[in-house]
C-alpha positions as CSV (number, residue, x, y, z in Angstrom):
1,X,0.0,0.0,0.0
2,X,1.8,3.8,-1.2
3,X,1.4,6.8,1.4
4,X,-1.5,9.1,0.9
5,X,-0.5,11.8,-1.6
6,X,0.6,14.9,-0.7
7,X,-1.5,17.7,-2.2
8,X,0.3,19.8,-4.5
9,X,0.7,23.9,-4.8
10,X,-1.3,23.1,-8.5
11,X,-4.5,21.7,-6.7
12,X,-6.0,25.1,-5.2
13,X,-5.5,24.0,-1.8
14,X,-2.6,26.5,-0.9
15,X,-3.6,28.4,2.3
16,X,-3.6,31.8,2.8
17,X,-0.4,33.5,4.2
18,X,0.1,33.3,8.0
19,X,0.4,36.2,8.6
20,X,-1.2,38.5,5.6
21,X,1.8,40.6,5.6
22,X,0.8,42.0,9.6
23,X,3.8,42.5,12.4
24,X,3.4,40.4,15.6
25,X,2.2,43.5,17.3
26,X,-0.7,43.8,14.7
27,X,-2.0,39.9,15.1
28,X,-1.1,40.7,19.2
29,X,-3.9,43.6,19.0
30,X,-6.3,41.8,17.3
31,X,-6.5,38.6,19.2
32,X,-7.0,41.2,22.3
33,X,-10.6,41.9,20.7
34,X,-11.5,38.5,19.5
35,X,-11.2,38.2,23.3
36,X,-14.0,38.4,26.0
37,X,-13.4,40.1,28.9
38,X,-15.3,39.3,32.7
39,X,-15.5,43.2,33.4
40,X,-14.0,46.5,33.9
41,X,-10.6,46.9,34.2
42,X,-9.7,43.4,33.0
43,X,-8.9,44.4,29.0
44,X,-6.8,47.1,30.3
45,X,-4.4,45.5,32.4
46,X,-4.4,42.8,29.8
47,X,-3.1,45.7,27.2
48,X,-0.5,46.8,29.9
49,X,0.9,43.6,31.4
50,X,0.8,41.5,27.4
51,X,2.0,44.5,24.8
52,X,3.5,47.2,27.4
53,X,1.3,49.8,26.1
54,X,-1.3,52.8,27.5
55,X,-4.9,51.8,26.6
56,X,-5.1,54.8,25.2
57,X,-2.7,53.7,22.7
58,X,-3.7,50.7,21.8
59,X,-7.2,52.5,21.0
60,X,-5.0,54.5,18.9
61,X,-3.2,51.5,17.3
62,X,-6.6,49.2,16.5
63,X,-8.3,51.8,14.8
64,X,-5.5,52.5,12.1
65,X,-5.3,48.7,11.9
66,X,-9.1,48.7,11.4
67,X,-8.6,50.5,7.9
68,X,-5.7,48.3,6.9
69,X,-6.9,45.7,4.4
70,X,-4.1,42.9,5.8
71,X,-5.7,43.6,9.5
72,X,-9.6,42.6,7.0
73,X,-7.1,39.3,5.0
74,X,-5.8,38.4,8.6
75,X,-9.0,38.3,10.5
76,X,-12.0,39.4,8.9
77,X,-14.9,39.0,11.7
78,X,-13.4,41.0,14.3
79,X,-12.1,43.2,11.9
80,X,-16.2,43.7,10.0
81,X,-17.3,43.6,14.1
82,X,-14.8,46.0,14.9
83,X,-15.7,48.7,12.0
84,X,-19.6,48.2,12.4
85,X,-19.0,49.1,16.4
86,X,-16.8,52.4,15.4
87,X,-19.1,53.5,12.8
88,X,-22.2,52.9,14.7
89,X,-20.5,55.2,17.4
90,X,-19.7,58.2,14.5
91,X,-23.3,58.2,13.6
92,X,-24.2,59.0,16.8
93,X,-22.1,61.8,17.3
């Protein structure tokens, strides 16, 4: 009996890029806001203690990534969440 064939770059199955071209601190920021969080307080101190920054800029930080299409590639339901949440908020300004 032969080994199960490998499938080959020609078959369509090649997967996407890891990474879609974002740095580590990128992916780092978005798997903060796939994330669910038991209350107040407990997001922030995440963004302190796990990327060394102020809340204030990693607010400052996710929504430049929200308009970068490799931040959309990368992760495309918390980006879609993520830019229905921030215009939602604009409209009601």
């Amino acid at each position: 009996m032969s080994p199960p064939e490998e499938p080959t770059p020609d078959d369509g199955s090649e997967p996407a890029p890891q990474s879609a071209g974002l740095s580590d601190r990128d992916r780092a920021l978005l798997a903060l806001e796939r994330r669910t969080w038991p209350g107040p307080g407990a997001k922030e101190r995440a963004v302190r203690e796990q990327l060394g920054i102020t809340p204030t800029r990693y607010y400052q930080l996710l929504n430049a990534l929200l308009d970068d299409p490799r931040a959309l590639a990368h992760d495309p339901v918390t980006v879609n969440r993520l830019r229905r949440v921030r215009d939602a908020r604009r409209e009601r300004r």
